[in-house]
N, C-alpha and C positions, 0 to 999 in steps of 0.2 A: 504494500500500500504506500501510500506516498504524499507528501505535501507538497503544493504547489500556492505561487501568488498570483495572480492575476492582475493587470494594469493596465488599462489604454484597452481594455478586450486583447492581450495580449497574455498568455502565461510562461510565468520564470519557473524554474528550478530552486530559485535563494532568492531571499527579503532583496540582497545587496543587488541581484539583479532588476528587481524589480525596482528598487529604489535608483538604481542609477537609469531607468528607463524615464522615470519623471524629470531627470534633467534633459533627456533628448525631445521625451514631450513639450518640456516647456517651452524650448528654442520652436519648436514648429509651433506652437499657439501666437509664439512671438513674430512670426515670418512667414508662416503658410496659409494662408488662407483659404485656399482653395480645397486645403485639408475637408473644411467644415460648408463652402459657398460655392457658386459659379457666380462668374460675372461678365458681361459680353456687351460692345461697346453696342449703342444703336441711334441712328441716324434718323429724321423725318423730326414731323410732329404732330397733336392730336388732332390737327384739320387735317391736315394730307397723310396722316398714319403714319405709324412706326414701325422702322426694318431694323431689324437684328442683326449683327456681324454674329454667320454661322461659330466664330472662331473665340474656343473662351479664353478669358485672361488669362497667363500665368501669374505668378506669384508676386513676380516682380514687377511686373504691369499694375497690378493692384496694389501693390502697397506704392505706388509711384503713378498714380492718377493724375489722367490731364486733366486739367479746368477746364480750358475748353471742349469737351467732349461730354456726351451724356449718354449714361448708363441702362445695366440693369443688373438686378441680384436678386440670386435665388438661394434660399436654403435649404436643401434635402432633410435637414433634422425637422422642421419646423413647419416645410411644407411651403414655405412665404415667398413671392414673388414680387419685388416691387422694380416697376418703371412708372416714367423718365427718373433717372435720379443725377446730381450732378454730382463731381470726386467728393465733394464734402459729404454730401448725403449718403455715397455710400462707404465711407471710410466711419462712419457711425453703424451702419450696418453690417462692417464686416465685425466690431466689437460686439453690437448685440447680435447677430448669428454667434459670434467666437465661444459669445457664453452660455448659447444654446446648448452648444458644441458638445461646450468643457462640462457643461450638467449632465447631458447624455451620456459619456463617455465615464462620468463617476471620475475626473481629475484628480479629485482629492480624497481618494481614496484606492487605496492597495487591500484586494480582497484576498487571505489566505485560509487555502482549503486546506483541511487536514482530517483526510480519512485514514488515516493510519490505526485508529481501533476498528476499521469496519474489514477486519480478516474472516468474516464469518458470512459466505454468499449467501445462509438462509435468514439469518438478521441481518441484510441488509441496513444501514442508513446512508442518509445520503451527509457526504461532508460538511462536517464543521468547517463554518464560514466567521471568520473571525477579519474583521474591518482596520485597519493599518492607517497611521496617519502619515505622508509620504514626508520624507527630511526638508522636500523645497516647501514654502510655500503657494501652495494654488488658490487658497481664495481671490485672490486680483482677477483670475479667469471666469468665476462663478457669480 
Protein backbone atom coordinates (compact mmCIF):
# COMPACT_ATOMS: atom_id res chain seq x y z
CA UNK A 1 0.00 0.00 0.00
CA UNK A 2 1.25 3.31 -0.32
CA UNK A 3 1.17 7.16 0.30
CA UNK A 4 0.96 9.59 -2.13
CA UNK A 5 0.35 13.78 -2.21
CA UNK A 6 -1.53 15.16 -4.74
CA UNK A 7 -1.17 18.95 -6.00
CA UNK A 8 -2.15 20.84 -9.07
CA UNK A 9 -4.35 17.30 -9.85
CA UNK A 10 -0.87 16.06 -10.14
CA UNK A 11 0.48 13.05 -7.68
CA UNK A 12 4.19 12.90 -5.99
CA UNK A 13 5.61 10.13 -4.24
CA UNK A 14 7.17 12.65 -1.18
CA UNK A 15 5.49 15.93 0.78
CA UNK A 16 9.12 17.46 -0.63
CA UNK A 17 7.86 16.71 -4.09
CA UNK A 18 4.91 17.85 -3.89
CA UNK A 19 5.90 20.93 -2.07
CA UNK A 20 8.40 21.90 -4.49
CA UNK A 21 5.75 21.41 -7.39
CA UNK A 22 3.91 24.74 -5.62
CA UNK A 23 6.95 26.72 -6.47
CA UNK A 24 6.71 25.63 -10.40
CA UNK A 25 2.89 26.28 -9.94
CA UNK A 26 3.33 29.40 -8.70
CA UNK A 27 5.76 30.81 -11.44
CA UNK A 28 2.93 29.64 -14.18
CA UNK A 29 -0.01 31.59 -12.01
CA UNK A 30 2.51 34.29 -12.21
CA UNK A 31 3.06 34.12 -16.29
CA UNK A 32 0.72 31.78 -17.94
CA UNK A 33 -2.36 32.57 -18.51
CA UNK A 34 -3.43 30.71 -20.96
CA UNK A 35 -2.96 27.89 -18.36
CA UNK A 36 -6.50 28.91 -16.99
CA UNK A 37 -8.00 31.44 -20.28
CA UNK A 38 -8.10 31.81 -24.02
CA UNK A 39 -7.87 35.14 -25.57
CA UNK A 40 -8.13 36.15 -29.25
CA UNK A 41 -7.71 39.53 -30.75
CA UNK A 42 -11.09 40.70 -32.66
CA UNK A 43 -11.72 43.30 -35.16
CA UNK A 44 -15.30 45.13 -36.34
CA UNK A 45 -17.82 46.51 -34.06
CA UNK A 46 -21.49 46.00 -32.68
CA UNK A 47 -23.01 47.94 -35.92
CA UNK A 48 -21.00 46.10 -38.41
CA UNK A 49 -20.39 42.96 -36.19
CA UNK A 50 -17.53 41.25 -34.71
CA UNK A 51 -14.78 38.91 -36.24
CA UNK A 52 -12.59 36.81 -34.29
CA UNK A 53 -8.80 36.23 -35.19
CA UNK A 54 -9.07 32.28 -35.41
CA UNK A 55 -5.49 32.55 -33.72
CA UNK A 56 -5.29 32.41 -29.65
CA UNK A 57 -2.83 34.54 -27.78
CA UNK A 58 0.16 33.04 -26.39
CA UNK A 59 1.36 33.92 -23.17
CA UNK A 60 3.31 36.60 -23.91
CA UNK A 61 0.88 38.29 -26.12
CA UNK A 62 -1.36 38.50 -23.00
CA UNK A 63 0.59 39.49 -20.56
CA UNK A 64 1.90 42.36 -23.15
CA UNK A 65 -1.48 43.66 -24.41
CA UNK A 66 -1.83 46.20 -27.03
CA UNK A 67 -4.15 49.25 -26.33
CA UNK A 68 -4.82 49.62 -29.34
CA UNK A 69 -6.57 46.47 -30.03
CA UNK A 70 -9.70 45.00 -28.74
CA UNK A 71 -10.21 41.60 -27.38
CA UNK A 72 -11.97 38.76 -26.03
CA UNK A 73 -11.60 36.17 -23.02
CA UNK A 74 -12.81 33.08 -22.24
CA UNK A 75 -12.73 30.82 -19.36
CA UNK A 76 -13.06 27.04 -19.52
CA UNK A 77 -13.27 26.85 -15.58
CA UNK A 78 -16.08 29.22 -15.24
CA UNK A 79 -17.72 28.92 -18.56
CA UNK A 80 -17.47 33.07 -19.04
CA UNK A 81 -17.02 34.70 -22.35
CA UNK A 82 -16.76 38.34 -22.50
CA UNK A 83 -16.22 40.64 -25.77
CA UNK A 84 -15.37 43.65 -26.90
CA UNK A 85 -12.86 44.02 -24.09
CA UNK A 86 -9.93 46.49 -24.36
CA UNK A 87 -5.97 45.23 -22.61
CA UNK A 88 -7.06 46.80 -19.52
CA UNK A 89 -10.23 45.11 -19.26
CA UNK A 90 -8.82 42.03 -19.90
CA UNK A 91 -5.60 42.19 -17.83
CA UNK A 92 -8.54 42.28 -14.96
CA UNK A 93 -9.91 39.21 -16.30
CA UNK A 94 -7.07 37.33 -16.69
CA UNK A 95 -6.64 37.94 -12.43
CA UNK A 96 -10.25 37.07 -11.81
CA UNK A 97 -10.25 33.97 -14.39
CA UNK A 98 -6.53 33.22 -12.48
CA UNK A 99 -8.57 32.99 -9.28
CA UNK A 100 -11.10 30.87 -10.70
CA UNK A 101 -8.35 28.88 -11.75
CA UNK A 102 -6.27 28.78 -8.46
CA UNK A 103 -9.83 27.71 -6.41
CA UNK A 104 -10.54 24.96 -8.97
CA UNK A 105 -7.28 23.51 -8.95
CA UNK A 106 -7.27 23.55 -4.62
CA UNK A 107 -3.78 25.81 -4.92
CA UNK A 108 -3.48 25.94 -1.47
CA UNK A 109 -3.63 22.95 -0.64
CA UNK A 110 -1.54 19.42 -0.82
CA UNK A 111 -3.99 16.48 -0.55
CA UNK A 112 -2.00 13.31 1.12
CA UNK A 113 -3.60 9.94 0.68
CA UNK A 114 -2.55 7.36 2.89
CA UNK A 115 -3.87 3.87 2.48
CA UNK A 116 -1.28 2.03 3.83
CA UNK A 117 -3.72 0.39 6.69
CA UNK A 118 -6.08 -0.76 3.83
CA UNK A 119 -3.97 -4.25 3.28
CA UNK A 120 -7.07 -6.04 3.68
CA UNK A 121 -9.08 -6.26 -0.09
CA UNK A 122 -12.22 -7.56 1.92
CA UNK A 123 -12.33 -4.38 4.27
CA UNK A 124 -11.61 -2.23 1.89
CA UNK A 125 -11.54 1.69 2.71
CA UNK A 126 -10.88 4.13 0.75
CA UNK A 127 -7.76 6.46 1.74
CA UNK A 128 -7.18 8.65 4.20
CA UNK A 129 -7.15 12.18 2.92
CA UNK A 130 -5.29 14.39 5.05
CA UNK A 131 -5.03 18.37 3.68
CA UNK A 132 -1.32 19.95 3.78
CA UNK A 133 -0.76 23.55 3.81
CA UNK A 134 1.92 24.04 0.98
CA UNK A 135 5.43 26.12 2.22
CA UNK A 136 4.73 29.13 -0.53
CA UNK A 137 2.05 31.17 0.16
CA UNK A 138 -1.17 30.97 -2.31
CA UNK A 139 -3.61 32.83 -0.90
CA UNK A 140 -2.71 36.06 -3.22
CA UNK A 141 -4.14 33.58 -6.05
CA UNK A 142 -7.57 32.65 -4.27
Amino acid sequence: MTIQYRYANTFYDTENDAQDSVIDFKARLDNNPTDWMTVKEIIGSQESGWQMNPITLTDEQINNLDDTKVYMAYSPVTGENYMPLTASEVTVKVTEFRRAYANWIEADKIIKYDDTANNDAENYQQPLAIVITPNQDMTGYL
